[in-house]
N, C-alpha and C positions, 0 to 999 in steps of 0.2 A: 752174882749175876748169872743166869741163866738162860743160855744161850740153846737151840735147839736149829739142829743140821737136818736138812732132810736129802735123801740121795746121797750119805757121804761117803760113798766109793767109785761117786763118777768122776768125770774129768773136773769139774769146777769142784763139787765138793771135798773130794779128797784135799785139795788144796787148802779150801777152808779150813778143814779139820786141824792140819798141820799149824795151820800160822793163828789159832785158836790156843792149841796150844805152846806153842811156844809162845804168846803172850800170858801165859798164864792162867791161860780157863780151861774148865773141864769139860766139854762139850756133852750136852746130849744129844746121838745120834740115832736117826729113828731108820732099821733097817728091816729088808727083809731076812736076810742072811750074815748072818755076825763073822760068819765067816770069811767073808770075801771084804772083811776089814782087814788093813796091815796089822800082821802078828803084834808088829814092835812098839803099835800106841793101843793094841787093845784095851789094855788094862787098863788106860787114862781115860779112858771114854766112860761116859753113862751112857751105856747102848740096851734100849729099847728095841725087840725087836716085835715084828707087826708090818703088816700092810697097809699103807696109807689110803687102799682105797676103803682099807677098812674105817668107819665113822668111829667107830668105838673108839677104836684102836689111836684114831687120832688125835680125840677130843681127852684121854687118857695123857697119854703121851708127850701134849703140850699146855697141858695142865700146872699153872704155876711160874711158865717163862714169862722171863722181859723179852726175849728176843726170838722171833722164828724165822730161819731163812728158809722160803719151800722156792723147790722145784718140782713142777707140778711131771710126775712119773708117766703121765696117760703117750703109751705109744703110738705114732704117728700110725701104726697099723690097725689101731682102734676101728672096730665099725662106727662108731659114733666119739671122733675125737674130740668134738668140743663139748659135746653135752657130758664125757666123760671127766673131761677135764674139768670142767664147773660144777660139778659135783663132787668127784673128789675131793677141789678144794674148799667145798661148802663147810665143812667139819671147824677146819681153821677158821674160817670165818664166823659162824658160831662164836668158837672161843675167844675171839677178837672181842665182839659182840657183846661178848658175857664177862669181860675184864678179864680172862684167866690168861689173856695173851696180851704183853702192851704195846709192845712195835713189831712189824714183819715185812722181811725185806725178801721181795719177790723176783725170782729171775722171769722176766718178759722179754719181750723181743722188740727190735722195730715191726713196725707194721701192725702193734699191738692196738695204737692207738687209733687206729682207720675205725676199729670197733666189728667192722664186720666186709666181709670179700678178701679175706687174706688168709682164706684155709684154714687148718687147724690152730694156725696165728689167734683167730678169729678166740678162740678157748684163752689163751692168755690175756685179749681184754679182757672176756669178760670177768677172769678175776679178780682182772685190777677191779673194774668195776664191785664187784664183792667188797673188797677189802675196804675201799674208799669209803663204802659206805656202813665200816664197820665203828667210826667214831677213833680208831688205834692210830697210831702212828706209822704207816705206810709209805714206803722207799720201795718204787717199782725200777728195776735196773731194764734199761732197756737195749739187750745187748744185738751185735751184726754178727754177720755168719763167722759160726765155728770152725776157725781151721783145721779141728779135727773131724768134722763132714769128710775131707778129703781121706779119712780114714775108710771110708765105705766103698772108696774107686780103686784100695788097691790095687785088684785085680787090673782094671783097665790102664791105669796109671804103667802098669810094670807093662804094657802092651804102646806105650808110649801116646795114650788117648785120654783128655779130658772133656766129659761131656757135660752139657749145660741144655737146659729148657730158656735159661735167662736169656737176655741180648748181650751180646759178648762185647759191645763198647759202653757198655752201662755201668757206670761206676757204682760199687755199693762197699759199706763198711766187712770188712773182715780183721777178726780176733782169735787173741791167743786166750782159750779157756784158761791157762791158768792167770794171765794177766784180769779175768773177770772175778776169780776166787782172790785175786790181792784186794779188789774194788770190794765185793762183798766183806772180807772179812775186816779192813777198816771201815764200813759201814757199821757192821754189826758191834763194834768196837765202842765206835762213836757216838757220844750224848748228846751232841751237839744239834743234831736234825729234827724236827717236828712235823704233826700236820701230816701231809700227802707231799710226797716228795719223787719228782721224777728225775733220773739220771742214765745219759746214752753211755752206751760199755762199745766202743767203736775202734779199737786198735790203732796202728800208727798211721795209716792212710785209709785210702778207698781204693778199690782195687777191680778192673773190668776182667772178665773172665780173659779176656787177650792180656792182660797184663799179666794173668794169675801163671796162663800156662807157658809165659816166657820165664818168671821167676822160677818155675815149677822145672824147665828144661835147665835151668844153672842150677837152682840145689840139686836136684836128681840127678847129676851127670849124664842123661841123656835127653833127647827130644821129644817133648810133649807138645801134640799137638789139639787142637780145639776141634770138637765136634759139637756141634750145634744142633738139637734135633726138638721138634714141636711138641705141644703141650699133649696131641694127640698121641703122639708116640708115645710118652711116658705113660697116659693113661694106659695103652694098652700093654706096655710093660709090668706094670703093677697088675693089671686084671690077669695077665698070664702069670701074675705070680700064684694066683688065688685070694689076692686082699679083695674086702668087698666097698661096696661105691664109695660107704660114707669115707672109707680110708682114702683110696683114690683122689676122691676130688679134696680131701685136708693135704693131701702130699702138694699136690696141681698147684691149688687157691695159693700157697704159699711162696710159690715164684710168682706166677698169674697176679698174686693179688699186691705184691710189694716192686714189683717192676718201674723202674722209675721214680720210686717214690722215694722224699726227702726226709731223713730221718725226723724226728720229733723227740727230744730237744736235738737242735743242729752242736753240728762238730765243733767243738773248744779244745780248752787245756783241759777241762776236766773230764769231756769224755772222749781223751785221745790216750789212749794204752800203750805203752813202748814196744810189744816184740812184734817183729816181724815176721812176716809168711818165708822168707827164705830159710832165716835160721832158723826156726821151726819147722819146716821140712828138710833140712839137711838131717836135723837130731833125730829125728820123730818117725819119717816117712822115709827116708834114703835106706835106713837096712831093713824095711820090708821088702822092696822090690826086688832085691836082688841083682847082680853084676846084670849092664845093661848090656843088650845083642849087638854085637856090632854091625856097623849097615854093610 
């Protein structure tokens, strides 16, 4: 069995790789930097190294799998994220196409499904659309917000401020990345699934930004509190960063565009994930901040 990782040094991937192999497979991981693999499983790997937005490179690379899990690389800062995004992953698709790939199991998102007004979201339907129509056996996971996003606020976090575009009594799914790389890698495991198969990756509850930065004040030991600020604002924070439009409004569209919205497939047992946001930011988040100021 030949299983093929794409991304396996991010947060959900590195996971995969691990419980990959401790089941006993040898994965091939398709990187740019071999490097920035753990020393201590290099050697177990069949690492591929290349650029995915490279087509060569990809249609090489997953040439001969039963199984491809892609996470599609294109950065939110993209000037053209979704047309990047659908292109990149045209190559896999191809392969799909051409039998040299038989099943591939894609991380998506909610909101994927709307198909379009959900930002750079808008990039991950269309590849489910891609793949659907590649005749292969496609498992789109469609996961809710990454607990590790909160990785990007440390700064303000440790300032005792969490800020949101969302509406701060809006409930929406939040998830532990690695609890989404347990869901994938018993996927990719599994013989059992066929056809086109969708499944929500949605954590242990739903969670409103008011609820997040109460939790957020008990794991952190100190007081966080919510700052709410417009879609407008954000744009012009992004354009002062120097990203250009098309990035902008992929960042925007993607609170803008999933506001409110009920995920697709709704919340069960099977896509309800055990860890929590507290005990994940006690582990995770708590010693970056550093000893909090006293008032």
């Amino acid at each position: 069995m030949t299983i093929v990782v794409t991304t396996p040094t991010g947060h959900v991937g590195s996971r995969v790789v691990r419980l990959l192999l401790q089941a006993g497979v040898r994965p091939r991981v398709l990187v740019r930097d071999p490097g920035r693999l753990d020393a201590g499983i290099r050697d177990r790997l069949d690492v591929r190294r290349g650029d995915l937005t490279d087509a060569a490179f990809v249609r090489e690379a997953t040439k001969g799998a039963r199984t491809v899990f892609w996470v599609d690389p294109t950065p939110h800062t993209d000037a053209d994220p979704i047309g990047t995004s659908q292109r990149t992953a045209a190559p896999l698709a191809d392969a799909a196409r051409a039998g040299d790939v038989a099943r591939v199991v894609l991380l998506s998102s909610i909101g994927a499904e709307k198909r379009d007004g959900a930002g750079h979201i808008d990039g991950l339907g269309r590849i489910e659309e891609m793949l659907d129509a590649t005749g292969a056996d496609v498992l789109h996971l469609r996961c809710g917000y990454f607990f590790t996003n909160l990785l990007l606020d440390v700064d303000a976090l440790a300032r005792g401020v969490l800020t949101t575009a969302a509406g701060p009594h809006a409930p929406m799914p939040w998830v532990s990345p690695r609890d989404i790389g347990d869901v994938v890698a018993a996927r990719l495991l599994g013989e059992s699934w066929k056809g086109r198969v969708v499944q929500g990756v949605y954590g242990p509850e739903d969670l409103t930004y008011t609820q997040v930065a109460a939790i957020l004040t008990g794991a952190l030991g100190r007081p966080i509190g919510l700052e709410v600020i417009s879609e407008d604002d954000v744009r012009e924070g992004l354009r002062s960063a120097g990203l250009p439009p098309g990035a902008v409004e992929g960042i925007v569209g993607m609170t803008a565009g999933t506001r409110g919205l009920k995920p697709d497939p709704p919340r069960d047992a099977v896509t309800t994930t055990p860890t929590h946001l507290a005990g994940w930011a006690h582990t995770h988040l708590r010693p970056l901040l550093g000893p909090a100021t006293p008032a």
